[in-house]
N, C-alpha and C positions, 0 to 999 in steps of 0.2 A: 819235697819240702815246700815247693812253691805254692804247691795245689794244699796243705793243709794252709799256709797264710792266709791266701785268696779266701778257704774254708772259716777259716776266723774271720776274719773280716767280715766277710758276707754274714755270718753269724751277728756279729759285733750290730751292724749296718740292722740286721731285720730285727734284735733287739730296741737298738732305739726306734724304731719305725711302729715298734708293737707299744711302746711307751711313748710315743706320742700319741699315737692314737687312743689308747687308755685317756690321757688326759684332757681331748679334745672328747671325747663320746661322755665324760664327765662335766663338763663345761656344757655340750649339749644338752645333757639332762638338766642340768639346773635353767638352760634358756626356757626349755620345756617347761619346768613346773612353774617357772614364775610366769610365763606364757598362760597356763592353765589357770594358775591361780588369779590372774585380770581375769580371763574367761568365765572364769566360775563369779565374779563380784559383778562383771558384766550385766550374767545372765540372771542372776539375783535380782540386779536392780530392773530390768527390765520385764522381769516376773513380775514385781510388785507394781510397775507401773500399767502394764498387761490388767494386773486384778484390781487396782484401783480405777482404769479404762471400762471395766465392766460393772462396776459397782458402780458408776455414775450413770453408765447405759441404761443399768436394772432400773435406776432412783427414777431417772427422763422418761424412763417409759411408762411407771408406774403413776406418774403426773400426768401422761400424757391418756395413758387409758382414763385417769379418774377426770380429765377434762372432758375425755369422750363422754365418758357417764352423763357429768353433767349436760351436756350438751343433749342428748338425747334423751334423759329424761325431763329437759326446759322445750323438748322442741315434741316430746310427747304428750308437754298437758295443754299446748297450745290448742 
């Protein structure tokens, strides 16, 4: 009799162990997606500032080639 007790018990004992866990791996997932979901607005905003970084690059360079131009077609009719 003693050994089925011990038997529940231990049953009883890894029951709640398996239901805590359930509710902590639950609570994990949601640190997760809201974790993700910063992650994901993060990398949004820094895409866009990424493609607005390069869109000022293209403008600068594109002034700076037509400076070239002028320059050397002012230093070619000399």
């Amino acid at each position: 009799m003693e050994l089925i007790d011990r038997l529940e018990q231990r049953l009883e004992s890894l029951l709640e162990e398996i239901e805590t866990l359930k509710n902590e791996n639950i609570q994990l997932k949601e640190e997760v997606e809201v974790s993700l979901s910063v992650l994901e607005e993060e990398n949004r905003s820094l895409k866009e500032e990424l493609e607005q970084e390069r869109s000022t690059k293209e403008a600068v360079m594109g002034r700076i080639d037509g400076l070239l131009s002028k320059l050397s077609t002012s230093s070619d009719s000399m």
